[in-house]
Steps between C-alpha positions, in 0.01 A plus 500: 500500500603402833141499633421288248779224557354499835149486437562139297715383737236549785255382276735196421536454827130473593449273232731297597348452888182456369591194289739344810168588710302275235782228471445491849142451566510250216750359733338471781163389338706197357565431876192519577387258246755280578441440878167446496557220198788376756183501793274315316742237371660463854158405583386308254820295545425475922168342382639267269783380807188461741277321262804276403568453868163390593479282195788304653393505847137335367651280292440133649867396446662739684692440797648829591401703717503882575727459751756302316510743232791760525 
C-alpha cells in the first residue's frame, strides 16, 4: 500500500512539472511573439516620425529649422 501512495505521488509530481514546463514555454513563446510585434511597430512608428518630419521640413511654409527645434 505504501508503495503505491508513493508511486502516484511521484507520478503526480511529474505530471505536475511537465505541465509548469509547458505553461512555461507557452510563456515564453508569448514573449517571443510579443517583442518582435513591439520591433516592428517601434519601427514602423520611427518611419512614420521621419516621413512626418521631412514632410514639414519640405513644406514651403515652414520657417523652422533643425536647429531651432528642441
Amino acid at each position: 500500500m505504501f508503495g503505491a501512495m508513493q508511486m502516484y505521488q511521484m507520478q503526480a509530481m511529474e505530471q505536475h512539472l511537465a505541465q509548469k514546463e509547458a505553461r512555461r514555454r507557452l510563456s515564453a513563446s508569448h514573449l517571443v511573439r510579443m517583442t518582435n510585434f513591439f520591433r516592428r511597430d517601434l519601427a514602423v512608428l520611427g518611419e512614420q516620425i521621419d516621413e512626418t518630419f521631412e514632410n514639414i521640413q519640405a513644406s514651403p511654409g515652414s520657417t523652422r529649422s533643425c536647429r531651432s527645434m528642441p
